[in-house]
Residue, then its C-alpha position, 0 to 999 in steps of 0.5 A: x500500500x501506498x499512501x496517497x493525498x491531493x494537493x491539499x493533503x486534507x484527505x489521505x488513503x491508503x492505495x494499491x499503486x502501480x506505474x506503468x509505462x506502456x498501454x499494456x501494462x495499464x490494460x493488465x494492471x486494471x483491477x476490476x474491484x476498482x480502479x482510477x488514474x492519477x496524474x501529478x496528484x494535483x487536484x486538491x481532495x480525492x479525485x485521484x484517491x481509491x482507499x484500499x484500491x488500485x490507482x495507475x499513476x499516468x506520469x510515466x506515460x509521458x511520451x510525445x507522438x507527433x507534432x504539427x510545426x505548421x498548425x502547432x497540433x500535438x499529439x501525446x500520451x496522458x502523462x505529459x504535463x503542460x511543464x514539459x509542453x512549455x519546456x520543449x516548444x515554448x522555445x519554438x513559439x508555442x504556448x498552453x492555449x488552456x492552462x490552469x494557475x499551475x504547469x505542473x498537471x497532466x494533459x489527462x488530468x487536465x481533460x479528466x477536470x476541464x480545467x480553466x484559467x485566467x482567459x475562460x471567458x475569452x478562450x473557455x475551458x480545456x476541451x476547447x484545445x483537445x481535438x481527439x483522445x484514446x481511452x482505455x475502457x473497462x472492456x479492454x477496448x481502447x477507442x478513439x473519441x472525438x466531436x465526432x467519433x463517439x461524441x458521447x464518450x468524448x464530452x463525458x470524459x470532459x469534468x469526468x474525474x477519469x471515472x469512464x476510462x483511462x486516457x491514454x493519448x490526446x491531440x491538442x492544439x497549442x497557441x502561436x506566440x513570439x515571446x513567453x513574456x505577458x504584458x499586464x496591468x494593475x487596476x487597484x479597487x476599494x469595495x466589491x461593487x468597483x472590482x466587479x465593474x472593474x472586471x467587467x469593463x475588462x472583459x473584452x479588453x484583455x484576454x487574462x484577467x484575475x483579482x486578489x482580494x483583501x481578505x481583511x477588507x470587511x464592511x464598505x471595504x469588502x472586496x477590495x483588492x487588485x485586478x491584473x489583466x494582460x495579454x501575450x506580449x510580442x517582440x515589440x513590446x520588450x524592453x531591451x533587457x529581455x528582447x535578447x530572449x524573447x522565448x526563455x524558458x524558466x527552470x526548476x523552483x529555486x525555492x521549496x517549503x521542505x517539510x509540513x510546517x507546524x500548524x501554529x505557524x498559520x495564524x490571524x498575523x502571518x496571514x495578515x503579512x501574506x495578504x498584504x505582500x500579495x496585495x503589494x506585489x500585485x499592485x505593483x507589477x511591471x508591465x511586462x512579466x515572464x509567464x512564470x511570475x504572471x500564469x503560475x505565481x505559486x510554482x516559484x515555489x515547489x511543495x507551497x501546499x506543505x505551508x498549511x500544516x499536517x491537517x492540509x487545506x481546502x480550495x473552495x471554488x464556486x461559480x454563481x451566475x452573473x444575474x444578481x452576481x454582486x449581491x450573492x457574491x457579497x452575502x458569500x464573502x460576507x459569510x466567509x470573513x465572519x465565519x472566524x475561519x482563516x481565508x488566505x489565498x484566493x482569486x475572483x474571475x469571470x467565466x464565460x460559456x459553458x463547455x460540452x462537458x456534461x460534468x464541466x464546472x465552468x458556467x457563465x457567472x463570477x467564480x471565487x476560489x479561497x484557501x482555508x487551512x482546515x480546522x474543527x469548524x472548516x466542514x460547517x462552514x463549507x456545508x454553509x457555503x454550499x447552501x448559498x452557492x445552490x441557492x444562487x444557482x451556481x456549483x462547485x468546482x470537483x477538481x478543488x473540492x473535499x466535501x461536498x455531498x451527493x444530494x448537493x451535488x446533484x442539484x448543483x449539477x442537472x447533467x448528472x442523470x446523463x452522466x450516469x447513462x454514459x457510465x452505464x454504457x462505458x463501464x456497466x460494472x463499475x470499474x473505475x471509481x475514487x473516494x470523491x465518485x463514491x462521495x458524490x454518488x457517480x459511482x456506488x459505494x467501495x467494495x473495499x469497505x474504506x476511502x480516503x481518512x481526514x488528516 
């Protein structure tokens, strides 16, 4: 047994894990009691935990197939993460055109969540950029799905969580730049009201667009913060010092947080020191920033998740619509900074359409994402927030989540009994299942008899 957790290390289990680096060796290590994939471990719950079951870490598949110079269409295995894809042809003037707050994800993960970023309202979520993929089924079959060949499979698998089959290669689309340098700019604000104007005005200006709030902003200071919005830079747009290398690549984090800090090193005072360098640091970018400092911020820093302590944390992330959007989203803030929890990290943006994935987070509205150390009082309060979250018809994001239960679930999420169809077709006997699918109810309850165990 192997013991595994998410990001937020707040669930741990106990799993059988195998690595394989071929596609037979993936086929002959299903284990049809139960079986999911795992990346790079970075969905925050339990997304890729099977408590006393079998989980196939993908990141030795991480094999390119072919790539297109002329359209900059790739072709690889699941494994390989965005880290890789911008290391090798970021210097040939291609770039993530879906990309999340990190580059250290897999393009299966990155399919199995649709993830999003900063330019959802501009470019949507992953499946935009996927063209094709092969999924190993629980039949053994490995079949090809597209938008046109199995269709139904194909938009499944996108906000699936890997609970349909094992993916096992994708073609996807890369986006044309002639630097790895973004140009930016910092829009300070003093209460909610102006952050969400703010946002929208902005909306079709920059492609890019992310807010910090100031979490100690309470009152007629509530959702004070900093906007940054940008776009990819050109050649023209560089100062000298970094036009001698308009395509650099960054490398390793030179810095890492070594070990679980104690828990009492998080507390009122050392968040407040954070949120005010954030608010700082934000408010005072340059004007042209490496992709590094301006798509994944916290990858500066290896192992940043230890720095919440042995009880892990949780990444709540909401999206409400934009009907009555300033209201809802003021009742919800309100309800976080005096809940007497410990906000610390988060990020407000707008979404746009809704992809076709039948279980795809993203809809059109204003989502929130807000780090909270986990404490004896976390679980009430996301149970609290989960009830404003489904009145104000939005839901929750499953690649971030740890808690939310099945009833809530299926009212956040009306495609559920569509799903369920699909995963009749694809895997009538539940073969590839996780703690988070046996939580919300996509798949029945472990065979095993365990899941995953809170920290």
């Amino acid at each position: 047994m192997t013991r595994l957790a998410g990001w937020g290390a707040n669930v741990r289990a106990d799993c059988v894990l195998r690595e394989p680096e071929t596609e037979a060796q993936v086929s002959a290590w299903i284990d049809r009691e139960g079986t999911i994939a795992r990346g790079l471990g970075r969905s925050y719950g339990d997304a890729a935990l099977n408590g006393g079951g079998r989980v196939i870490g993908t990141t030795r598949l991480n094999r390119y197939i072919a790539f297109d110079d002329a359209t900059g269409t790739l072709e690889c295995e699941a494994g390989v993460s965005l880290e890789h894809i911008l290391r090798h042809f970021a210097p040939r003037g291609w770039f993530p055109m879906i990309t999340p707050g990190t580059k250290f994800v897999t393009v299966g993960g990155c399919i199995a969540n649709d993830v999003h970023g900063k330019a959802h309202h501009a470019q949507g979520s992953f499946s935009n950029c996927v063209d094709r993929m092969t999924i190993l089924l629980a039949s053994g079959e490995i079949v090809a799905a597209s938008r046109t060949e199995n269709p139904d499979l194909f938009w499944g698998t996108f906000g699936g969580m890997g609970l349909l089959g094992i993916i096992l290669t994708a073609t996807l689309r890369l986006t044309k730049i002639e630097t790895t340098y973004f140009r930016q700019k910092a829009i300070r604000v003093n209460d909610l009201e102006a952050m969400m104007a703010a946002l929208d005005e902005h909306d079709h200006t920059f492609p890019y667009s992310v807010a910090s709030l100031d979490v100690f902003a309470t009152g007629a200071r509530l959702g004070r913060g900093v906007l940054v919005v940008g776009d990819h830079a050109t050649r023209d747009d560089l100062p000298s010092r970094f036009a001698s290398d308009p395509l650099r690549v960054s490398g390793s984090p030179r810095l890492t947080v070594p070990f679980e800090l104690p828990s009492f090193t998080l507390n009122r005072l050392s968040i407040r020191l954070v949120n005010a360098v954030v608010q700082q640091i934000q408010a005072h970018a340059s004007t042209i920033a490496h992709y590094e400092g301006f798509v994944y911020p916290l990858d500066k820093l290896a192992h940043w998740n230890r720095g919440y302590g042995p009880t892990g944390f949780t990444q709540y992330q909401f999206v409400i619509p934009f009907t009555d959007g300033l209201q809802r989203m003021r009742d919800i803030l309100t309800a976080i900074l005096s809940s007497g929890a410990l906000p610390f990290l988060n990020v407000l943006k707008r979404l746009g359409k809704e992809s076709g994935g039948v279980l795809s987070f993203p809809q059109e509205g204003y989502t929130f994402a807000i780090d909270f150390p986990i404490r004896r009082n976390t679980p009430a309060l996301l149970k609290r927030l989960d009830a404003m979250v489904l009145d104000a018809g939005g839901r929750v994001y499953l690649g971030k989540d740890s808690f939310l239960d099945a009833a809530t679930f299926r009212a956040m999420y009306p495609n559920m009994d569509r799903w369920l169809e699909l995963k009749a077709k694809y895997d009538p006997d539940g073969v590839f299942t996780s703690d988070l699918g046996r939580r919300i109810g996509l798949v029945a309850p472990s065979r095993h008899g365990h899941g995953g165990a809170r920290s």
